[in-house]
Residue, then its C-alpha position, 0 to 999 in steps of 0.5 A: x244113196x245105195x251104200x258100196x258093196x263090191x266082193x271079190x276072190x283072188x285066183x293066182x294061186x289056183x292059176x299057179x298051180x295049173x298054169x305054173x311057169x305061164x303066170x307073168x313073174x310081175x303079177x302079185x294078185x289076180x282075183x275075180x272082183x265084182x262091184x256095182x253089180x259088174x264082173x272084172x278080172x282084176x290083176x295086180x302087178x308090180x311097176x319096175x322101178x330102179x330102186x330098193x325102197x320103192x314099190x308100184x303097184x298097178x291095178x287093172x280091171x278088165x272086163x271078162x266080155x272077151x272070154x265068150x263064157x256066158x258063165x262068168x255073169x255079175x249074176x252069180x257070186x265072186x267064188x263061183x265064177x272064180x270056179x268057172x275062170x279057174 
């Protein structure tokens, strides 16, 4: 059994700081994250919920296909196609 390697880069700040205002105000982390030799846009967010004491987080993977960039490859590292999403 191969043992479980996944590496990944987070972006928000670099998306912040060229994007600014355009970022949804709910997302707390977005990153470039490989695992079993796949590449994803993973992008964390905060759940709305009515309480003080609560806080959701909901994890989604995305796969990067529906960009068209054949940059972004599992081939290369996690901070290089951070450079090319970026």
């Amino acid at each position: 059994m191969k043992p479980f390697r996944a590496s990944s880069v987070d972006i928000l700040s670099s998306l912040h700081g060229r994007y600014g205002g355009h970022i949804r105000l709910d997302i707390t982390i977005f990153r470039i994250f490989h695992k079993l030799g796949r590449c994803y846009l993973e992008l964390t967010s905060l759940k709305n919920i009515e309480s003080q004491y609560i806080r959701n987080e909901i994890v989604e993977r995305i796969d990067p296909e529906f960009i068209s960039d054949p940059s972004i490859s599992p081939e290369i590292s996690a901070f290089e196609n951070a450079q090319v999403f970026v």
